[in-house]
MIPA-84224 format. One record per residue (C-alpha): x, y, z; residue in three letters; residue number from 1. Coordinates in steps of 0.001 Angstrom, whole numbers. Layout:
N
X, Y, Z, ALA, NUM
...
END
This chain:
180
105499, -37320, 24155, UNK, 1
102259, -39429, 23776, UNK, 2
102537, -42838, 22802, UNK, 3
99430, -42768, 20939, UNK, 4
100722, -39937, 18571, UNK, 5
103640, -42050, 17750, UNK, 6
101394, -44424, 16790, UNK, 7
99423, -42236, 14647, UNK, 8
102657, -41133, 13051, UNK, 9
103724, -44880, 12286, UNK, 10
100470, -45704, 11114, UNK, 11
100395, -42556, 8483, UNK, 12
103376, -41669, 8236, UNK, 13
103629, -43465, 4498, UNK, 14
100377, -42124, 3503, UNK, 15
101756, -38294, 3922, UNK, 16
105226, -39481, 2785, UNK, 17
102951, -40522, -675, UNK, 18
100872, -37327, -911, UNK, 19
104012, -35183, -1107, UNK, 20
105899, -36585, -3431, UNK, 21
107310, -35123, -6708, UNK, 22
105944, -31278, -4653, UNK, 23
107748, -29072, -2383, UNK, 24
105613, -29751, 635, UNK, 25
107730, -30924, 3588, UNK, 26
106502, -34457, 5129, UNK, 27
107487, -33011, 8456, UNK, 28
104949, -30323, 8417, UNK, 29
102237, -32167, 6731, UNK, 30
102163, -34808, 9287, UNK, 31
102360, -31767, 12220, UNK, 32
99149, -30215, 10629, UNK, 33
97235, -33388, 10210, UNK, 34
98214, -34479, 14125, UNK, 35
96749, -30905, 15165, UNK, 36
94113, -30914, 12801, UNK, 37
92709, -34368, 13347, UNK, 38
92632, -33927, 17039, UNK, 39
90052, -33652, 19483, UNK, 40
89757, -31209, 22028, UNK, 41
91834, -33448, 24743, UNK, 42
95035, -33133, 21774, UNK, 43
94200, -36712, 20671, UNK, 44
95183, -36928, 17538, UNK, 45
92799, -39004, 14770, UNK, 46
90171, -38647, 17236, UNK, 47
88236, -35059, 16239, UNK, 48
84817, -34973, 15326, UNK, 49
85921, -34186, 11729, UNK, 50
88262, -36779, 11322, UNK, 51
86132, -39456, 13012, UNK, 52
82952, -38575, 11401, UNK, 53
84007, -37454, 7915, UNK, 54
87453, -38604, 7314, UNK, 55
88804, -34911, 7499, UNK, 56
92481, -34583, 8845, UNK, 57
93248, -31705, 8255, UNK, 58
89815, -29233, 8851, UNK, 59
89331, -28481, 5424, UNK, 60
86213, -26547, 4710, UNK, 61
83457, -27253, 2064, UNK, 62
83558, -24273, 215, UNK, 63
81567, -23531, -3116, UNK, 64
84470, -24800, -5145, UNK, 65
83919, -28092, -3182, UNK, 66
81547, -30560, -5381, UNK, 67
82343, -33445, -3316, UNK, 68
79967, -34589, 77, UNK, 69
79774, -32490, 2617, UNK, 70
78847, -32317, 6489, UNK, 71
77726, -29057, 9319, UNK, 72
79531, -29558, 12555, UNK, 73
79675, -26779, 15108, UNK, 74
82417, -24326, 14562, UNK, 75
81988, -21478, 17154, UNK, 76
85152, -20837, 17237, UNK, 77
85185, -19673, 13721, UNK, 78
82533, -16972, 14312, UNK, 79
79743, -18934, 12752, UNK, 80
78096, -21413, 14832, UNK, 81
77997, -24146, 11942, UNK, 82
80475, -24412, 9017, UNK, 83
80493, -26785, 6354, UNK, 84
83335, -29522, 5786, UNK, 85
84449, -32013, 3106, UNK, 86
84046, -35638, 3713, UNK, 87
86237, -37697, 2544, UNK, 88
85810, -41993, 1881, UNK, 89
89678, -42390, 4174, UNK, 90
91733, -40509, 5818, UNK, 91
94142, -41278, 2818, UNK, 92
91746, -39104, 642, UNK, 93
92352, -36462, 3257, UNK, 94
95566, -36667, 3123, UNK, 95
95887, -36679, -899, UNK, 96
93029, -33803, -1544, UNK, 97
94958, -31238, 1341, UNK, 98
98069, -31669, -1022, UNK, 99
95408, -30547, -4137, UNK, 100
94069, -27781, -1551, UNK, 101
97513, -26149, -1226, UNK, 102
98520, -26408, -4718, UNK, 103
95150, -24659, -5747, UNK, 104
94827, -21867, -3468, UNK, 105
97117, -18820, -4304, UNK, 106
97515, -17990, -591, UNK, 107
99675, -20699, 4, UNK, 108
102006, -19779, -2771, UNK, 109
104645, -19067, -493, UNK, 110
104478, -22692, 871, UNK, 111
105816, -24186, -2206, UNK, 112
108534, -21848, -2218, UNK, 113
110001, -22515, 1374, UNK, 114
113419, -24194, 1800, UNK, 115
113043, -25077, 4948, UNK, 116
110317, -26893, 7008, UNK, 117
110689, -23911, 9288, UNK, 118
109876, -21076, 5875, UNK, 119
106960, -23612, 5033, UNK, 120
105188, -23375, 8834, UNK, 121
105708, -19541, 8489, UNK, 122
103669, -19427, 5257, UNK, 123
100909, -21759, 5600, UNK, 124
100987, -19721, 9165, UNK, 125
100859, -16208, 7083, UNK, 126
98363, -17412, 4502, UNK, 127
96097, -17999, 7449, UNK, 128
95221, -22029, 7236, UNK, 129
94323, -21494, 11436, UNK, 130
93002, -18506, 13022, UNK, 131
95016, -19978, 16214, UNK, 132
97507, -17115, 16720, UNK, 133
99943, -19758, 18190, UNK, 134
99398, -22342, 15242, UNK, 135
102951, -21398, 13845, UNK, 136
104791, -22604, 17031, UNK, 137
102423, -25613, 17744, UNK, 138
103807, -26891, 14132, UNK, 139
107264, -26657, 15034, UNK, 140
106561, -27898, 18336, UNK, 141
105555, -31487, 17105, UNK, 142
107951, -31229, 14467, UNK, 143
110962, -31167, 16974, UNK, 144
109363, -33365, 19577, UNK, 145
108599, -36012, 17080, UNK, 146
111757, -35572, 14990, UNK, 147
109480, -35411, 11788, UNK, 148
112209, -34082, 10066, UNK, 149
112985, -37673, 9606, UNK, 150
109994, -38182, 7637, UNK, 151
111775, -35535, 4883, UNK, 152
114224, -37572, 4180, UNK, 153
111908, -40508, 3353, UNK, 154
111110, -42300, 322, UNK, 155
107317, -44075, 104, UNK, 156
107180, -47615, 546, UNK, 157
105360, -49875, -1809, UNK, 158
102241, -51880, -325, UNK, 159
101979, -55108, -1829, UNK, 160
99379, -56132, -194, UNK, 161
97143, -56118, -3297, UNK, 162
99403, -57884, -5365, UNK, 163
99745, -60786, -2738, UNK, 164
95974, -61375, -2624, UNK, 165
95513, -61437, -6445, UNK, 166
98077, -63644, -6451, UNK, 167
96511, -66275, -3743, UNK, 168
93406, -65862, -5262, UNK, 169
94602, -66554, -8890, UNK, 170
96493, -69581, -7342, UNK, 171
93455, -70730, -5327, UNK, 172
91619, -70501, -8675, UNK, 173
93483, -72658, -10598, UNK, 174
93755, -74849, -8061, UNK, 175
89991, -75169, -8211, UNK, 176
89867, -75201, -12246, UNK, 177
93030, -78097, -11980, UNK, 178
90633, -80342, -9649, UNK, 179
87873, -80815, -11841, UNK, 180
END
């Protein structure tokens, strides 16, 4: 187990938690697509060109239903030697618009149908969202390793961040407007 990975979980595991809820899509193998997806060659996870350079976690192509920006990056492995990718403003983006992806392609039908974490690899595996023939066992690899089946039983917290620094700053204002 790699102790930046953990940390990558912890530091998104909230975000995926978010971009799941009220749908069918398992936490546990949202987060085990966006470690592989948003990994460089070395495995590092957050660290691929895609995700570094474009905020993409997850690899998801700009295709001509796409209207947002888009970048070319090398993609030999796909049989082309450049593809095109969406770009995203944050990772959080990423992580909301590959929830949208899903629900919008009929391919993955069968992934909103699965009862099981294990039934939901098998179908985004089946509807082809890697041409790695192994992709399948990689996602239930870093499922068990991590125990992201913990994530499934997860509520989102609430950041209240936000609300803290409107609230300084309205104090600090009438601070200012009480002085004078």
């Amino acid at each position: 187990m790699s102790k930046d990975r953990e940390q990558f979980i912890k530091k998104y595991a909230n975000d995926v938690i978010k971009a799941v809820e009220g749908t069918p899509i398992f936490p546990s193998v949202k987060m085990a697509q966006f470690i592989i997806e948003s990994a460089n060659s070395k495995g590092e996870s957050g660290k691929g060109i895609t995700f570094v350079k474009a905020n993409n976690g997850f690899g998801i192509k700009a295709d001509k239903s796409w209207t947002g920006p888009k970048m070319s990056f090398n993609t030999p492995k796909d049989g082309k030697p450049v593809s095109m990718f969406r770009v995203y403003s944050s990772p959080i983006d990423s992580i909301k618009d590959h929830t949208a992806f899903l629900q919008k392609n009929k391919r993955y039908s069968k992934v909103f149908t699965a009862k099981t974490p294990e039934e939901q690899v098998k179908a985004i595996f089946e509807a082809g969202y890697s041409e790695s023939p192994t992709y399948d066992k990689a996602l239930l690899s870093l499922i068990n390793a991590y125990n992201l089946k913990s994530l499934d039983k997860q509520k989102p917290t609430t950041d209240n961040s936000g609300i803290v620094t409107l609230l300084l700053l309205a104090v600090g204002s009438w601070y200012i407007f009480a002085e004078h």
